[in-house]
C-alpha positions, 0 to 999 in steps of 0.5 A: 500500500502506497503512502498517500493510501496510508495516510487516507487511512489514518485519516478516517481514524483521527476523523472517527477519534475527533468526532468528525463526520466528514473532511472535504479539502477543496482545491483549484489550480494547485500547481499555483496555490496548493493546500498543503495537504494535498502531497498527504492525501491526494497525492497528485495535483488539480486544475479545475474545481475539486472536491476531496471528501473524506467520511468517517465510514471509511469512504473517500470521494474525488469529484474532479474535471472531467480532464483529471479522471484518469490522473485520480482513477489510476492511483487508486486512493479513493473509493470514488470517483466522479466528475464534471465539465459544466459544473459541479455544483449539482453533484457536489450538493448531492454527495453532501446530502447523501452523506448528511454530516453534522458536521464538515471540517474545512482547511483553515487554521489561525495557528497552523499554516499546515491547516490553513489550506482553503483561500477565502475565495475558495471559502466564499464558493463553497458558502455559495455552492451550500447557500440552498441547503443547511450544511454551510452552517456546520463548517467546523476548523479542520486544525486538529485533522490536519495537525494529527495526520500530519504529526503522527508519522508513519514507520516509513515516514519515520525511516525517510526522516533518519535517510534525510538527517544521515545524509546531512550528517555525511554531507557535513562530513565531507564539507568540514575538512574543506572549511578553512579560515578565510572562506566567506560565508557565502563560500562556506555555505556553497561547499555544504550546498555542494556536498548535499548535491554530491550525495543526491540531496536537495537543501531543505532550506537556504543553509545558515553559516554564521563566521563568529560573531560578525553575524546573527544567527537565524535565517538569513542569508551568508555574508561576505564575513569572513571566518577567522581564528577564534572564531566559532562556525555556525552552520544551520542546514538541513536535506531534503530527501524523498520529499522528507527533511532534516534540519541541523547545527552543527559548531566548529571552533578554529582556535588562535595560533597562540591558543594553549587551550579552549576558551572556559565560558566556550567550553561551559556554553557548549557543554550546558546547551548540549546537556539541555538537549539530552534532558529535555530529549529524555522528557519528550514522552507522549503526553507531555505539552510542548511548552512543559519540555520547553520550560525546562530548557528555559530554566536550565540555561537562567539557573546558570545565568544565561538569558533565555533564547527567542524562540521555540525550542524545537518544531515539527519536521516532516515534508517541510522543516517546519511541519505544522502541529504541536511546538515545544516552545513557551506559552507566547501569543505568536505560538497559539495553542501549539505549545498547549498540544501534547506531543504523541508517539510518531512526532518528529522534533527538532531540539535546538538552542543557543548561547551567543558569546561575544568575540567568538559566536553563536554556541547553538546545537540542533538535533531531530528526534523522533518520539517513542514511548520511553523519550526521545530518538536521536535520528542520526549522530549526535554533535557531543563534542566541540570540534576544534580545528 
């Protein structure tokens, strides 16, 4: 059984487990504006109009163009299709009042850009196909479908996830002996894009090298700064890999020629940031709210004096290096109720912080873990030792 397949089969467990009699993803033009449930799901792109349904009784419905019949009735997703050429206002009221929900979960979400899927104009044509019949007074946010489904990761997904994050570990692997002090950024950041190509990767997204302190860390672009002794290397980087992610840091620090040893507040910093992502990898159970791993985090660093870092302290990974769906991250407004969500068995994670020294860098780690009953499991080799050049 194909993935999407899979995927359409858990869907009609998590609409069962939240009480949802249908889910209808309603796209147009995808190639343009695609929901991004559609490579979970559907699996294939649409041109005209088209209507996904999804019952709880285990029935799935395509009601497509009549030019993308053949395309849907190949893959063999779903237990139906139809389709139309005039219009399908006709058809698509009459399979809504066969299946008479009482409710219907649409693609929109002020928390999840994963679940946000349906523009406001396809929202308003939908209202319009349903003026005449009752069903547009049901529509309910599809957020949990759409979070759940994306969140729980099959085996296989699981598996393309750890070939993603090896293959960062081993591009990095290669490019780290090419890396010397007087490269740019920008020529840093081109041997790693280099490496991952060799190896039949594409970038997950734009790699971020950070030369010391010359630069701040986040998701810029490289700089002309150049790399030079005393400074620390920041790389953020990650592959993209049978349409799965990863997404690492990783430190290099390239000492001063008169340089008998390793900086004390550097080897403290590197050493509390590391222990951070153990035990909070250790805490990352089913069950637990985002927010409680990442407060943890968050104390460990200030009982040692350390200002708190701004961001969350790990994000989803899947098809995008920001998957959607429950985040280990802070109580904060921009977060939503994603920090509030409880993290299941089958999540993927990254685990990532910083500590930022003056006059040598930024000390930040990045880990992806996949959660299993008893914690968390790193899905490639660990940076537990700061590499010194």
């Amino acid at each position: 059984m194909d993935m999407v397949k899979q995927k359409i089969n858990q869907a009609y467990s998590i609409l069962n487990e939240l009480d949802i009699d249908l889910w209808l993803v309603f796209v147009r033009e995808t190639l343009m504006m695609a929901d991004p449930v559609l490579p979970l799901v559907i699996g294939e792109d649409a041109t005209w109009q088209s209507f996904f349904l999804f019952s709880r009784d285990d029935r799935s419905v395509a009601l497509v163009g009549n030019f993308d019949r053949e395309l849907f009735a190949r893959d063999n997703h779903f237990t139906e299709v139809l389709t139309y050429t005039e219009g399908a206002g006709d058809t698509f009221r009459e399979l809504i009042g066969n299946i008479d929900p009482k409710n219907i979960a649409i693609n929109y979400s002020t928390d999840n850009p994963a679940a946000d899927g349906l523009t406001h104009g396809m929202f308003l044509a939908l209202k319009d196909y349903l003026k005449d019949i009752p069903y547009a007074d049901r529509f309910v946010s599809a957020e949990e479908v759409c979070s759940k489904l994306r969140s729980r990761k099959l085996p296989v997904e699981i598996k393309l996830l750890s070939q993603a994050a090896q293959m960062t570990c081993d591009a990095w692997d290669i490019a780290r002996p090419r890396i010397s002090t007087g490269m740019t950024e920008i020529e840093i950041a081109a041997v790693i894009d280099e490496c991952i190509s060799q190896l039949g990767g594409t970038n997950s997204f734009h790699t971020i090298v950070n030369a010391g302190d010359k630069s701040t860390p986040g998701h810029g672009q490289p700089s002309t700064a150049a790399l030079e002794p005393g400074d620390l290397l920041h790389i953020d980087f990650g592959v993209r890999l049978n349409d799965y992610c990863s997404d690492l840091q990783r430190l290099v620090y390239y000492s001063k020629p008169d340089e008998a040893s390793l900086p004390p507040h550097l080897i403290k910093a590197f050493d509390l940031v590391k222990n951070i992502i153990d035990d909070t990898a250790a805490l990352c159970r089913p069950g637990i709210a985002g927010w409680e791993v990442d407060a943890l985090a968050r104390k460990m660093l200030t009982d040692q004096g350390y200002p708190e870092y701004q961001h969350a302290l790990g994000h989803q990974l899947g098809r995008d290096p920001h998957d959607g769906g429950a985040v280990i991250g802070p109580q904060w407004e921009r977060y939503g109720t994603t920090p509030f969500m409880p993290l299941e068995e089958g999540n993927v994670f990254t685990l990532e912080l910083e500590i930022m020294l003056p006059g040598i860098g930024c000390v930040g780690l990045e880990e992806d873990v996949a959660l299993e009953k008893d914690g968390a499991r790193f899905l490639c080799p660990r940076q537990e030792e700061l590499i010194i050049v």
